[in-house]
ROLUM-572652 format. One record per residue: residue number from 0; residue in one letter; x, y, z of N, C-alpha, C, CB in turn. Coordinates in pm, 1 decimal. Glycine has a CB too. Layout:
# ROLUM-572652
<r><n>NUM</n><res>A</res><n_X>X</n_X><n_Y>Y</n_Y><n_Z>Z</n_Z><ca_X>X</ca_X><ca_Y>Y</ca_Y><ca_Z>Z</ca_Z><c_X>X</c_X><c_Y>Y</c_Y><c_Z>Z</c_Z><cb_X>X</cb_X><cb_Y>Y</cb_Y><cb_Z>Z</cb_Z></r>
...
***
This chain:
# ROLUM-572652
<r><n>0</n><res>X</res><n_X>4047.8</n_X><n_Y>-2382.7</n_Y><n_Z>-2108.2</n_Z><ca_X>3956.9</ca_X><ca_Y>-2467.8</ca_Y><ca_Z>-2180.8</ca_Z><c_X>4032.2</c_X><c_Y>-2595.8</c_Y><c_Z>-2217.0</c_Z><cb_X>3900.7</cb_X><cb_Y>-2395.8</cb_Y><cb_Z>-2307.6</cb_Z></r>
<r><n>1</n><res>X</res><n_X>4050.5</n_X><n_Y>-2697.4</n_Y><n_Z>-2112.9</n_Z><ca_X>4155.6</ca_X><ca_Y>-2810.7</ca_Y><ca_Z>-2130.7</ca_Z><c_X>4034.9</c_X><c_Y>-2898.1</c_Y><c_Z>-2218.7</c_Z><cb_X>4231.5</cb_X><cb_Y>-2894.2</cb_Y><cb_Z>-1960.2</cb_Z></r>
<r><n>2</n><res>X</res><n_X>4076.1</n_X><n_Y>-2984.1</n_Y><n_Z>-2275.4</n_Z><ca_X>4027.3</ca_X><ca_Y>-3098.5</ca_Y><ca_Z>-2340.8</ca_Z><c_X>4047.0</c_X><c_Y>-3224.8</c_Y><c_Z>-2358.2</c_Z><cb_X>4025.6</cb_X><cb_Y>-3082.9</cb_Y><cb_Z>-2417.6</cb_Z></r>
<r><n>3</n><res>X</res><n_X>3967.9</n_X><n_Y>-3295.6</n_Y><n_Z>-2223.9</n_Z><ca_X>4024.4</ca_X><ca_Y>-3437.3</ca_Y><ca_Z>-2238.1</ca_Z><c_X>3951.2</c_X><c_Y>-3514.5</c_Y><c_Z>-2322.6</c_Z><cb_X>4032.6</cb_X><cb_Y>-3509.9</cb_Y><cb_Z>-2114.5</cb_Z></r>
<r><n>4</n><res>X</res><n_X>4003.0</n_X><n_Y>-3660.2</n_Y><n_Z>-2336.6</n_Z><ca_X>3979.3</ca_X><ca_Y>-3746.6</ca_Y><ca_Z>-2329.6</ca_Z><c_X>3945.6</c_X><c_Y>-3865.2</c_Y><c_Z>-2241.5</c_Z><cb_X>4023.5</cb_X><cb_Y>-3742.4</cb_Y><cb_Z>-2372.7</cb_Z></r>
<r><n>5</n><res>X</res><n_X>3800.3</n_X><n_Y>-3911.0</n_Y><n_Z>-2200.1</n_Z><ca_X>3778.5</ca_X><ca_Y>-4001.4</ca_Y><ca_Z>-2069.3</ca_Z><c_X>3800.4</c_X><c_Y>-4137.0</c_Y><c_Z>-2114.1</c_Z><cb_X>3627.3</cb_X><cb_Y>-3990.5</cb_Y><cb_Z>-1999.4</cb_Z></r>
<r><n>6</n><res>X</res><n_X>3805.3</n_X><n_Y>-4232.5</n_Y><n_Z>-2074.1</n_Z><ca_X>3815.5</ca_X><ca_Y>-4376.8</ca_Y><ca_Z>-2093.1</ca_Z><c_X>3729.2</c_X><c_Y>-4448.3</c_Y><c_Z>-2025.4</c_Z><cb_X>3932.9</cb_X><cb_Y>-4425.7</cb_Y><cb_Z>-2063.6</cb_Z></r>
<r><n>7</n><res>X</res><n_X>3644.4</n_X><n_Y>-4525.6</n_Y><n_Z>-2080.0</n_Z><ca_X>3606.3</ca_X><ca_Y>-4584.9</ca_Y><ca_Z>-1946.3</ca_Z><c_X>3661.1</c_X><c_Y>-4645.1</c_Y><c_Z>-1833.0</c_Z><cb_X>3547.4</cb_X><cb_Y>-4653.9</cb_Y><cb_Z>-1963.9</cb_Z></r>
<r><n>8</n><res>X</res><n_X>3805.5</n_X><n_Y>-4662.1</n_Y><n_Z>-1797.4</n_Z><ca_X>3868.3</ca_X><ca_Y>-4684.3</ca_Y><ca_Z>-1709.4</ca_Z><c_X>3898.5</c_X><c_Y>-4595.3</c_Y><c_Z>-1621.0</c_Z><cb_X>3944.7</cb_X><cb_Y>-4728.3</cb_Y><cb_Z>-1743.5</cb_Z></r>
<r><n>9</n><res>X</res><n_X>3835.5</n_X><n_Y>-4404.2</n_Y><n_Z>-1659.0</n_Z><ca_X>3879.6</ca_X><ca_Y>-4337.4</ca_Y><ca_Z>-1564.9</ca_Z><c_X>4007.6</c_X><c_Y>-4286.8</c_Y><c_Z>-1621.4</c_Z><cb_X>3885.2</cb_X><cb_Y>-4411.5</cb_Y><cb_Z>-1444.0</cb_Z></r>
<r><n>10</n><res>X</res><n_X>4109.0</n_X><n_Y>-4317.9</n_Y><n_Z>-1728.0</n_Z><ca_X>4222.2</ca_X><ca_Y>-4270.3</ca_Y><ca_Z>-1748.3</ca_Z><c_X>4196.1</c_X><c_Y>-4118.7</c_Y><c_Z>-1862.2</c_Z><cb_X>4314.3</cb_X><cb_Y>-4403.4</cb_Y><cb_Z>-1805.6</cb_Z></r>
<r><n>11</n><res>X</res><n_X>4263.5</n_X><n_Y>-4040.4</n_Y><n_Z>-1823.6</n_Z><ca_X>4260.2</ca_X><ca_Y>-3901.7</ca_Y><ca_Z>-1896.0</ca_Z><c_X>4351.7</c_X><c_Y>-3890.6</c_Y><c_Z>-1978.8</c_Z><cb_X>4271.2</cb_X><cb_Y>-3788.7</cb_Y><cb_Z>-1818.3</cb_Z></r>
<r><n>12</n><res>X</res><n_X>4350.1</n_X><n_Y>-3821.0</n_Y><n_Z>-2119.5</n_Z><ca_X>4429.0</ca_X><ca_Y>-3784.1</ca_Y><ca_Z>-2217.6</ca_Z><c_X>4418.9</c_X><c_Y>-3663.4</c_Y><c_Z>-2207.8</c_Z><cb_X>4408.3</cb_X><cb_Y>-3829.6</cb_Y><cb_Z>-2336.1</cb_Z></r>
<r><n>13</n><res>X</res><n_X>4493.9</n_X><n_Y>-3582.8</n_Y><n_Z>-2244.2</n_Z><ca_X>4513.2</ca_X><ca_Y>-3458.2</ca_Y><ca_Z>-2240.2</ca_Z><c_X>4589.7</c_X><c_Y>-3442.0</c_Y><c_Z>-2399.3</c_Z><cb_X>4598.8</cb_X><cb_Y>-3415.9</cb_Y><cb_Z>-2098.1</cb_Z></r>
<r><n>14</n><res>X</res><n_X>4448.1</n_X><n_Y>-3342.1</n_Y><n_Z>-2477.4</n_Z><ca_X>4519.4</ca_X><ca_Y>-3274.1</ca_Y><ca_Z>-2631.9</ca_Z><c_X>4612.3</c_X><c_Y>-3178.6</c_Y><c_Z>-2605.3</c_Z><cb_X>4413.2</cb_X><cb_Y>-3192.5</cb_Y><cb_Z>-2737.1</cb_Z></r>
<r><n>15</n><res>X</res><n_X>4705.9</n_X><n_Y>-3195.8</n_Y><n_Z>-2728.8</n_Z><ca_X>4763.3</ca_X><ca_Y>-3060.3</ca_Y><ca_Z>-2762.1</ca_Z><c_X>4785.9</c_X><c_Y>-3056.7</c_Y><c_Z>-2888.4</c_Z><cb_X>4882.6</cb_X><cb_Y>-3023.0</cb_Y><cb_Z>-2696.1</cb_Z></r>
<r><n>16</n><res>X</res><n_X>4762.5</n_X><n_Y>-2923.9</n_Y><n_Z>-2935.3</n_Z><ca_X>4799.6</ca_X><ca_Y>-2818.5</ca_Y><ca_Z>-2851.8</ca_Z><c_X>4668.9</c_X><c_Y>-2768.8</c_Y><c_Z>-2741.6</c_Z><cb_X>4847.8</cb_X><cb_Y>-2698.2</cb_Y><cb_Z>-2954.8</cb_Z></r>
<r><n>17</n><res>X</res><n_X>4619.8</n_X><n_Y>-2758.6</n_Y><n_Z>-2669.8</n_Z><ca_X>4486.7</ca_X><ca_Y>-2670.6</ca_Y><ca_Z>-2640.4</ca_Z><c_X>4469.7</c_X><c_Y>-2545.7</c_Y><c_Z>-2696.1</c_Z><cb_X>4470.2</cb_X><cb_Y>-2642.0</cb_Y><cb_Z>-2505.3</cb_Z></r>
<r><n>18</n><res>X</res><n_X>4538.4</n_X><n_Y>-2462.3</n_Y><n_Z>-2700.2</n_Z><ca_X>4475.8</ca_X><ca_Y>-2343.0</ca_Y><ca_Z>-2750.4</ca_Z><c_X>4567.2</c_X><c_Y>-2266.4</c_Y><c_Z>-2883.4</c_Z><cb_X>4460.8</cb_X><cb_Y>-2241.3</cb_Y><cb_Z>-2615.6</cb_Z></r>
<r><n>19</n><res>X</res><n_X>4480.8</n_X><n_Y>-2167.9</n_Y><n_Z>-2944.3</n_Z><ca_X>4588.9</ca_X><ca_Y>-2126.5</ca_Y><ca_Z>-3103.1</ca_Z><c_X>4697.0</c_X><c_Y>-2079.5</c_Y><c_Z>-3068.9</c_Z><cb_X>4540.2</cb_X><cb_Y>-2006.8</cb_Y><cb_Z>-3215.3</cb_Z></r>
<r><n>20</n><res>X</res><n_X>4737.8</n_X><n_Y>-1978.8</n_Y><n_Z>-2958.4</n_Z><ca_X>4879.6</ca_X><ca_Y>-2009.4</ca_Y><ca_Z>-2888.7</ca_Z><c_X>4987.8</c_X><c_Y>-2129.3</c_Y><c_Z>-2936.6</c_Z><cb_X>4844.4</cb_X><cb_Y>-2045.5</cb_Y><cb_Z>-2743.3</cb_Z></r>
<r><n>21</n><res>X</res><n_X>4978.0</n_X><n_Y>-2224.2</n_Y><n_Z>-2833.3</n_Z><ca_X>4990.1</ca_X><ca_Y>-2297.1</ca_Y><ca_Z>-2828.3</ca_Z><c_X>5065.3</c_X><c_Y>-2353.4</c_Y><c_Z>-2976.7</c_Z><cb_X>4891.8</cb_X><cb_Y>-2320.7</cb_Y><cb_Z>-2773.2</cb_Z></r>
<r><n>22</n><res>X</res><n_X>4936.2</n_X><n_Y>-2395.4</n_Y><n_Z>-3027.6</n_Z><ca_X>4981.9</ca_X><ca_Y>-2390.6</ca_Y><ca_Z>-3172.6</ca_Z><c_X>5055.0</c_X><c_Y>-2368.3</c_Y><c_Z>-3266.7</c_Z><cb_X>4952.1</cb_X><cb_Y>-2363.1</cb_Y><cb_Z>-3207.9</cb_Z></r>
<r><n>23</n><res>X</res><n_X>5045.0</n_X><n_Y>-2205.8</n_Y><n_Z>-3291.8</n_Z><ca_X>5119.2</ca_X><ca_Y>-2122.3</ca_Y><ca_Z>-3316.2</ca_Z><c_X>5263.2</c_X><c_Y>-2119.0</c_Y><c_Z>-3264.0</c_Z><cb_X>5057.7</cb_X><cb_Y>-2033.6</cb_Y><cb_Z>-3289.6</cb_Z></r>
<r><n>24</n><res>X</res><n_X>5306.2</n_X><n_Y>-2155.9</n_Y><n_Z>-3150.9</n_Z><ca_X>5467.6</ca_X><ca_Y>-2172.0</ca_Y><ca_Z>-3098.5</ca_Z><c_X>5495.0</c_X><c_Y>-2296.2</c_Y><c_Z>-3125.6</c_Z><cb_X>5504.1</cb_X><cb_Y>-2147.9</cb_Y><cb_Z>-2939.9</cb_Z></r>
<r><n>25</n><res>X</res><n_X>5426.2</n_X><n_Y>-2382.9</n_Y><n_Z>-3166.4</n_Z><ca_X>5481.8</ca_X><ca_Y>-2536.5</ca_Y><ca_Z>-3181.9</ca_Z><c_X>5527.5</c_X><c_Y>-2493.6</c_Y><c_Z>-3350.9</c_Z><cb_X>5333.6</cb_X><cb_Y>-2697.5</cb_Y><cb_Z>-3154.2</cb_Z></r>
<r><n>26</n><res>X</res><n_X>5401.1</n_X><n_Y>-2457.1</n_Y><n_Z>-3421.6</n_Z><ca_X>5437.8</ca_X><ca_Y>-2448.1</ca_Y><ca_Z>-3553.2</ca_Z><c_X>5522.2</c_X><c_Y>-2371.4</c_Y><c_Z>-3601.9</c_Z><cb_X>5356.8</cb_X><cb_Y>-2430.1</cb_Y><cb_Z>-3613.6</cb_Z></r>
<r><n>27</n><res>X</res><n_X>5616.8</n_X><n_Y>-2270.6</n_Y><n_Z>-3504.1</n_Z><ca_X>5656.6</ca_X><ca_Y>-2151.2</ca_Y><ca_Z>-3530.2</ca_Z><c_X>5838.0</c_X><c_Y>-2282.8</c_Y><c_Z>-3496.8</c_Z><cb_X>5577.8</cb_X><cb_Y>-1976.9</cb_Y><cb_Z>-3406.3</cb_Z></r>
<r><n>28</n><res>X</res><n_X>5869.1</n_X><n_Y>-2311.1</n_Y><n_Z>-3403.2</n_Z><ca_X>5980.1</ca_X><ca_Y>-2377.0</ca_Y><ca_Z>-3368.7</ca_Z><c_X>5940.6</c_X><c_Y>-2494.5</c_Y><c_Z>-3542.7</c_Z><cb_X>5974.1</cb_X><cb_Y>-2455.5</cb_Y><cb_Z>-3164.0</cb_Z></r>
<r><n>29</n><res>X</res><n_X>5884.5</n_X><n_Y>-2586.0</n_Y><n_Z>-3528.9</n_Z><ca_X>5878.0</ca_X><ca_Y>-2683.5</ca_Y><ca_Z>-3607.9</ca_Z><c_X>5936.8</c_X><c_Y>-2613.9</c_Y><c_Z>-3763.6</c_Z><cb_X>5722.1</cb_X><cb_Y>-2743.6</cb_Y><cb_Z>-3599.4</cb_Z></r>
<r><n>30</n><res>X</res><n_X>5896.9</n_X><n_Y>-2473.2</n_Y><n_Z>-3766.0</n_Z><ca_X>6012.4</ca_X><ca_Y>-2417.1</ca_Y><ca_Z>-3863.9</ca_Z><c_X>6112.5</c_X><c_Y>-2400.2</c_Y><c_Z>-3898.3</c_Z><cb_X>6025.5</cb_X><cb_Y>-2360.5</cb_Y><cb_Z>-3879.7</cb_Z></r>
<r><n>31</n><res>X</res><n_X>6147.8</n_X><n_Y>-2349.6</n_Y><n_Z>-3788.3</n_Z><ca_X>6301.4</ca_X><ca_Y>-2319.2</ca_Y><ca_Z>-3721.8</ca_Z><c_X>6412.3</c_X><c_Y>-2429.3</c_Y><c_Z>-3798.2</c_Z><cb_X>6299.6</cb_X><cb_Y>-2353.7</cb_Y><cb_Z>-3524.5</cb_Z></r>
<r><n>32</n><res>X</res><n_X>6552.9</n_X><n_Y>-2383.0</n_Y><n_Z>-3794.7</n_Z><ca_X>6655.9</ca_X><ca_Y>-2486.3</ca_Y><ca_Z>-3829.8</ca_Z><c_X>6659.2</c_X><c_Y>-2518.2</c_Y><c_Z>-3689.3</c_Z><cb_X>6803.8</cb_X><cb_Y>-2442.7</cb_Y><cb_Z>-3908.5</cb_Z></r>
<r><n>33</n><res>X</res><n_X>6667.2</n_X><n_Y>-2633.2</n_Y><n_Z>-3642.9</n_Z><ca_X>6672.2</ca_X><ca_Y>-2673.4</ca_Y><ca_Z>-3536.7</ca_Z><c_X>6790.4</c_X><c_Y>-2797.6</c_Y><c_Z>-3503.3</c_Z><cb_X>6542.1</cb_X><cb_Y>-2701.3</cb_Y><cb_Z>-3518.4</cb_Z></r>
<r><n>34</n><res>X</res><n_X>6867.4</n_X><n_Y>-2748.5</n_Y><n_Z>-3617.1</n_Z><ca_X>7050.5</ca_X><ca_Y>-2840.0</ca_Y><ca_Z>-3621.5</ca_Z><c_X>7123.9</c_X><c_Y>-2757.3</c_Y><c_Z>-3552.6</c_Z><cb_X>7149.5</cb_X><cb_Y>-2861.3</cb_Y><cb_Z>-3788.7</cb_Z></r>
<r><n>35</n><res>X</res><n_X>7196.4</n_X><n_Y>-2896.8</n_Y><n_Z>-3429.4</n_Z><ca_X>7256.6</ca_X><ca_Y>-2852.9</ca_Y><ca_Z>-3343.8</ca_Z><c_X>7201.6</c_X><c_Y>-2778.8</c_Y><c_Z>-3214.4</c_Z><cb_X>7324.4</cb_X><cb_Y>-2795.2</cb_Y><cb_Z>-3405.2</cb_Z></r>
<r><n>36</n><res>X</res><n_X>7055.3</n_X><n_Y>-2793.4</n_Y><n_Z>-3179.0</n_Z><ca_X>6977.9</ca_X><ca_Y>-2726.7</ca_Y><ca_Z>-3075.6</ca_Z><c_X>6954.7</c_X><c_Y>-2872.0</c_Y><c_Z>-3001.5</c_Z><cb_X>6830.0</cb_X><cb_Y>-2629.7</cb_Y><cb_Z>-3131.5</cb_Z></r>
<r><n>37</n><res>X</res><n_X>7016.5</n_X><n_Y>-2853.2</n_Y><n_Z>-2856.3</n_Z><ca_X>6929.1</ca_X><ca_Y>-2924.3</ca_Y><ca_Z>-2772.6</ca_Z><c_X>6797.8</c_X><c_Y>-2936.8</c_Y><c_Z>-2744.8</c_Z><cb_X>6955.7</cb_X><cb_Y>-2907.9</cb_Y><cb_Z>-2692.0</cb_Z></r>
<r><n>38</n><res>X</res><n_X>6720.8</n_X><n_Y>-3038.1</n_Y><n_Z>-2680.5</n_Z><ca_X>6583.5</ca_X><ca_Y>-3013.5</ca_Y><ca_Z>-2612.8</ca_Z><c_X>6588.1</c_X><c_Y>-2923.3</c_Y><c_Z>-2541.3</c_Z><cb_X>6528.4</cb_X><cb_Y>-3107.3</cb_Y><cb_Z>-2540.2</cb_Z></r>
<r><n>39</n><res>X</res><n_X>6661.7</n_X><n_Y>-2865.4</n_Y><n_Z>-2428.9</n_Z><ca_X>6636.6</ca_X><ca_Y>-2786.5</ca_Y><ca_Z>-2353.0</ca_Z><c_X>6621.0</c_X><c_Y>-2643.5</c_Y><c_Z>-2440.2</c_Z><cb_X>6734.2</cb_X><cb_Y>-2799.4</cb_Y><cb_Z>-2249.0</cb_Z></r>
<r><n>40</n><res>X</res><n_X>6724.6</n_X><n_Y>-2625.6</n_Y><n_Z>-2551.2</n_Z><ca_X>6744.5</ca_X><ca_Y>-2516.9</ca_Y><ca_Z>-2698.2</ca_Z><c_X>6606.9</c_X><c_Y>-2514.5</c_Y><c_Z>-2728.7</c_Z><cb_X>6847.6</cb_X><cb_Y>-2577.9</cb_Y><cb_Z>-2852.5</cb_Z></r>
<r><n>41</n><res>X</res><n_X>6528.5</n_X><n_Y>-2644.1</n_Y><n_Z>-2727.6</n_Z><ca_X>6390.9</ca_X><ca_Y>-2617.0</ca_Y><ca_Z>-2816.9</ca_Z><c_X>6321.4</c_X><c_Y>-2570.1</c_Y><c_Z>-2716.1</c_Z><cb_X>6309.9</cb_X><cb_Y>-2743.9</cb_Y><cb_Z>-2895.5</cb_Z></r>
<r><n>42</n><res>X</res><n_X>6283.9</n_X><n_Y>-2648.7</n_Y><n_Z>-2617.6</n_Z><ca_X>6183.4</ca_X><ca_Y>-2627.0</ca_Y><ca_Z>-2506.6</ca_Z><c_X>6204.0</c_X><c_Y>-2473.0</c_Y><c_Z>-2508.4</c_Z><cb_X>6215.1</cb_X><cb_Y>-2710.1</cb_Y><cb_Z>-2349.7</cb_Z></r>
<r><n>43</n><res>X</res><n_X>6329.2</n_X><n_Y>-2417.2</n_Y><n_Z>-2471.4</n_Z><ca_X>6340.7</ca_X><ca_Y>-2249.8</ca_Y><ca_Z>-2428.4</ca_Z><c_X>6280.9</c_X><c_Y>-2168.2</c_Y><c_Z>-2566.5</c_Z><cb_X>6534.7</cb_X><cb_Y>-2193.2</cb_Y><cb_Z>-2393.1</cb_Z></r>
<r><n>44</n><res>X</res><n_X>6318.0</n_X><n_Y>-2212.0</n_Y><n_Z>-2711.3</n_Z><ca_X>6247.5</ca_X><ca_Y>-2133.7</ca_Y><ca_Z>-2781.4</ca_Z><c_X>6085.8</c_X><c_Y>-2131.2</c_Y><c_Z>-2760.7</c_Z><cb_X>6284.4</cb_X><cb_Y>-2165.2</cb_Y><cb_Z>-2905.1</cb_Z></r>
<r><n>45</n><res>X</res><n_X>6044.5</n_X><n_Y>-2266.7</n_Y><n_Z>-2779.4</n_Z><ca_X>5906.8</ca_X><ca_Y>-2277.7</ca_Y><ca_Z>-2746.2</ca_Z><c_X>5855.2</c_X><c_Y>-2186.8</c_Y><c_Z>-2632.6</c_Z><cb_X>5881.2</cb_X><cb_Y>-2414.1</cb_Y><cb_Z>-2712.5</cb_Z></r>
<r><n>46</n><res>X</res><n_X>5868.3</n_X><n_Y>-2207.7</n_Y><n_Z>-2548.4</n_Z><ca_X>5847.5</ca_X><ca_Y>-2140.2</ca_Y><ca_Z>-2414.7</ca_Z><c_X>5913.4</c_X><c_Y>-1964.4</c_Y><c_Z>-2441.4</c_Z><cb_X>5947.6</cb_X><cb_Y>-2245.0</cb_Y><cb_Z>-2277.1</cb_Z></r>
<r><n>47</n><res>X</res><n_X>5952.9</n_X><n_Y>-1944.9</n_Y><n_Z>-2488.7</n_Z><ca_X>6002.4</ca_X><ca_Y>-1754.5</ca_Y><ca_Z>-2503.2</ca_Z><c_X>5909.2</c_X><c_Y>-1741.7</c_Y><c_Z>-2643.4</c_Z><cb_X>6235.2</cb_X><cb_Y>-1701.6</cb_Y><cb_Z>-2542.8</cb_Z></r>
<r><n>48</n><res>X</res><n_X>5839.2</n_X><n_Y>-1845.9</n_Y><n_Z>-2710.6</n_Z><ca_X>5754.1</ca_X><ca_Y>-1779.2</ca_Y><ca_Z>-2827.0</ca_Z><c_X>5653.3</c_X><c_Y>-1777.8</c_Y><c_Z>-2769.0</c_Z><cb_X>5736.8</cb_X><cb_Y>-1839.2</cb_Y><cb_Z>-2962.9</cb_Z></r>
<r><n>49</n><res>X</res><n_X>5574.5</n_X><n_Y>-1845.9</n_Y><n_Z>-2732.7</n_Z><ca_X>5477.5</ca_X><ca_Y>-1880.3</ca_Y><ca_Z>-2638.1</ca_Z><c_X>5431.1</c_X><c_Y>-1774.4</c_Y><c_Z>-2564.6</c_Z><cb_X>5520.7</cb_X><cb_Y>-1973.1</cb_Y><cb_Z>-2555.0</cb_Z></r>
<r><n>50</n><res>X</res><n_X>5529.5</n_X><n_Y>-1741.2</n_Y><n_Z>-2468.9</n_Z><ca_X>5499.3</ca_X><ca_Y>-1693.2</ca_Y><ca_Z>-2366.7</ca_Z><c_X>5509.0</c_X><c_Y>-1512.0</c_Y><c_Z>-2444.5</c_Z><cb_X>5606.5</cb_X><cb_Y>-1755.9</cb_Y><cb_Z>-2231.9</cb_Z></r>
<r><n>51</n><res>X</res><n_X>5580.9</n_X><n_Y>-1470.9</n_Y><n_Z>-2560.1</n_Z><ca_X>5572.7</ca_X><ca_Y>-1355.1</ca_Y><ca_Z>-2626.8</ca_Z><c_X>5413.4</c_X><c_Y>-1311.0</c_Y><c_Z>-2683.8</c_Z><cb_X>5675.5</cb_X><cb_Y>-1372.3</cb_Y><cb_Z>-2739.4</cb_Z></r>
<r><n>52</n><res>X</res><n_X>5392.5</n_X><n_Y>-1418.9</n_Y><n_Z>-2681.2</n_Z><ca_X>5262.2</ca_X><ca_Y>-1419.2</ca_Y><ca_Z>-2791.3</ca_Z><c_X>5166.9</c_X><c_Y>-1425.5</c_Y><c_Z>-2709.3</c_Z><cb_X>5243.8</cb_X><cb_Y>-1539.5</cb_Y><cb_Z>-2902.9</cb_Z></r>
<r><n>53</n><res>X</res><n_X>5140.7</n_X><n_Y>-1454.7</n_Y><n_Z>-2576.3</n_Z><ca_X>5057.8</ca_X><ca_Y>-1462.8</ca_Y><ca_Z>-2457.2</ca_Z><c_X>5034.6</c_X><c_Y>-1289.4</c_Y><c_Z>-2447.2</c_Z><cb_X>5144.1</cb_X><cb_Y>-1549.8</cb_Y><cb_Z>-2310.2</cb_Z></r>
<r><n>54</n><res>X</res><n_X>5159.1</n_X><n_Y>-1238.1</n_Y><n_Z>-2384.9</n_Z><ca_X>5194.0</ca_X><ca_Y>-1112.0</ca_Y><ca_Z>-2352.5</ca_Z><c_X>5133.3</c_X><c_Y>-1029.8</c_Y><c_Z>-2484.2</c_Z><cb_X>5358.9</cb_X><cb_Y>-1100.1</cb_Y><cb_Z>-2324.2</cb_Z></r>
<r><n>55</n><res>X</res><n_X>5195.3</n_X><n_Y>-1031.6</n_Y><n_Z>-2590.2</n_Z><ca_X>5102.6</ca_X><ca_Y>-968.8</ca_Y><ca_Z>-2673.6</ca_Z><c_X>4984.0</c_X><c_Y>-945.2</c_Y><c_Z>-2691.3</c_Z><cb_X>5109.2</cb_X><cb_Y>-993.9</cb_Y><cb_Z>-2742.2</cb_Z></r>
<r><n>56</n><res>X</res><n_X>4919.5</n_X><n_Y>-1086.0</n_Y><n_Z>-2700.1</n_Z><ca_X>4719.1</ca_X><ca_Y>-1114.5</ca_Y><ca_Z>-2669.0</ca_Z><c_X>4704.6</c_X><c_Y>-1001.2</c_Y><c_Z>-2574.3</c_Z><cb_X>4649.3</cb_X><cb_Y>-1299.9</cb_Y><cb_Z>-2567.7</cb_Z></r>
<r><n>57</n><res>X</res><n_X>4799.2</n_X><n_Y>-1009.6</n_Y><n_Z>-2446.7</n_Z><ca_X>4748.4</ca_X><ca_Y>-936.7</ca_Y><ca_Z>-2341.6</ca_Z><c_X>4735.3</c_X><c_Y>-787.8</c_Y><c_Z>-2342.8</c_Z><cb_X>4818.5</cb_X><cb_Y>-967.3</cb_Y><cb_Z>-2242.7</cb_Z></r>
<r><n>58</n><res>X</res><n_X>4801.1</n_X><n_Y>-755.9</n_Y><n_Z>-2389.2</n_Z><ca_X>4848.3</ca_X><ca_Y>-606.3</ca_Y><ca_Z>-2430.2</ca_Z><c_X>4715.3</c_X><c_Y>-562.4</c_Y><c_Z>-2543.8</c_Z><cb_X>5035.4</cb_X><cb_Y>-608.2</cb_Y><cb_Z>-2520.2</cb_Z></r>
<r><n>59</n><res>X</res><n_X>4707.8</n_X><n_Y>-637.7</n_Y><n_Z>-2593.3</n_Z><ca_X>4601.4</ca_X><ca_Y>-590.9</ca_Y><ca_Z>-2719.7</ca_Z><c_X>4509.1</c_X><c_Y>-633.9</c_Y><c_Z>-2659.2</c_Z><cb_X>4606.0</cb_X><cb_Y>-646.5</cb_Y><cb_Z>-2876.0</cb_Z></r>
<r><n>60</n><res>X</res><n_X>4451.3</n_X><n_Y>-712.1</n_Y><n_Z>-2561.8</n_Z><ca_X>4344.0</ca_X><ca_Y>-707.0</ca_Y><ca_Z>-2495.5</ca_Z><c_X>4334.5</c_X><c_Y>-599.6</c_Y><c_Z>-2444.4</c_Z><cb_X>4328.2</cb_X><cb_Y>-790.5</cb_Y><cb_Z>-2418.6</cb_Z></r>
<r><n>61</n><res>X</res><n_X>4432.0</n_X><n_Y>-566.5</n_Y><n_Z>-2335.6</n_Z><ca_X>4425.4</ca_X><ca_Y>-446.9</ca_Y><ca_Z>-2243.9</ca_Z><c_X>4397.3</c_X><c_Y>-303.7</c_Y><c_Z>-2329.1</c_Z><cb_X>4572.6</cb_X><cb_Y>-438.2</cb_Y><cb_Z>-2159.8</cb_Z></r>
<r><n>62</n><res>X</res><n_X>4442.5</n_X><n_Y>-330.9</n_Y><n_Z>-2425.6</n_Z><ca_X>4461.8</ca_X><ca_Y>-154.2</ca_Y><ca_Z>-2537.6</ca_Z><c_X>4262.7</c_X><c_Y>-216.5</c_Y><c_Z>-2579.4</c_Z><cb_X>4664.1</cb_X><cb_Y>-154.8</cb_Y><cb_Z>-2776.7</cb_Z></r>
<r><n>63</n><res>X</res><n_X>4217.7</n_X><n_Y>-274.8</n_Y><n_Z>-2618.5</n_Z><ca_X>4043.4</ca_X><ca_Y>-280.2</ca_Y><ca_Z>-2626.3</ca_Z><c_X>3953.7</c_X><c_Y>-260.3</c_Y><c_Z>-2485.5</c_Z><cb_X>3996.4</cb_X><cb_Y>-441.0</cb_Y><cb_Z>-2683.9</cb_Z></r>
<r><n>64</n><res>X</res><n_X>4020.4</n_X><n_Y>-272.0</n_Y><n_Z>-2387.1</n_Z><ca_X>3942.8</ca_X><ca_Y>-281.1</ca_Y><ca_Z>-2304.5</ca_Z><c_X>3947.3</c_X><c_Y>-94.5</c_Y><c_Z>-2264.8</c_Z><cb_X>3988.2</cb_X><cb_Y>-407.4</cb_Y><cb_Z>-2194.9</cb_Z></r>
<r><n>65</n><res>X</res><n_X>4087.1</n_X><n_Y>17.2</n_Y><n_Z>-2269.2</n_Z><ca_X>4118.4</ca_X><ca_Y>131.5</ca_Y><ca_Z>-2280.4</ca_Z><c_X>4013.6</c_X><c_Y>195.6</c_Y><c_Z>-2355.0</c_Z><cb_X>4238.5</cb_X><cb_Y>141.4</cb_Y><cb_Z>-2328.0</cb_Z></r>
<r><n>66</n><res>X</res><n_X>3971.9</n_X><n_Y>120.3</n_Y><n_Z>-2453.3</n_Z><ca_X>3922.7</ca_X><ca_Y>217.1</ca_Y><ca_Z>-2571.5</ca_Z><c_X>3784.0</c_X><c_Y>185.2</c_Y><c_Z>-2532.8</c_Z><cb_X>3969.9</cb_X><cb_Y>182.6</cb_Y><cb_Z>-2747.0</cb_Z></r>
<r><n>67</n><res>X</res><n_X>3727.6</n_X><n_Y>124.0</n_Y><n_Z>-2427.4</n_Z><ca_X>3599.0</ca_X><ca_Y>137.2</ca_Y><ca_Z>-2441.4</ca_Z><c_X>3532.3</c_X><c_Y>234.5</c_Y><c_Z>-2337.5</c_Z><cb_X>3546.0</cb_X><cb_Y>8.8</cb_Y><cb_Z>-2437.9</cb_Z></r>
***
C-alpha cells in the first residue's frame, strides 16, 4: 500500500514510513543510544528490527490462520 505523492509535472514522492512496521523500527532505533554507531550500524539495526517484526506479524498471522 505505497503512497505517493503526484505533481503535476509527473514527479513522484514517496512517504515514509508506509506502513506501522516501518514505523515502529524507525521509532524503535531513534531511541537507541546511537553514539559511536555508523550509518551502516544504524541501517543494520533498522533493517534486523524491521525485518524481526515482519517475521513476527507473520508467525501470528500464520498461528490465526491454524486456528481456524
Amino acid at each position: 500500500m505505497k503512497r505517493d505523492i503526484v505533481m503535476s509535472n509527473n514527479i513522484h514522492f514517496s512517504s515514509f514510513p508506509v506502513n506501522e512496521l516501518q514505523a515502529l523500527a524507525i521509532l524503535y532505533v531513534q531511541n537507541q543510544d546511537l553514539t559511536g554507531k555508523s550509518p551502516t550500524d544504524i541501517y543494520n539495526l533498522y533493517r534486523t528490527t524491521y525485518d524481526e517484526m515482519c517475521n513476527e506479524k507473520e508467525k501470528q498471522r500464520q498461528a490465526k490462520l491454524s486456528q481456524m
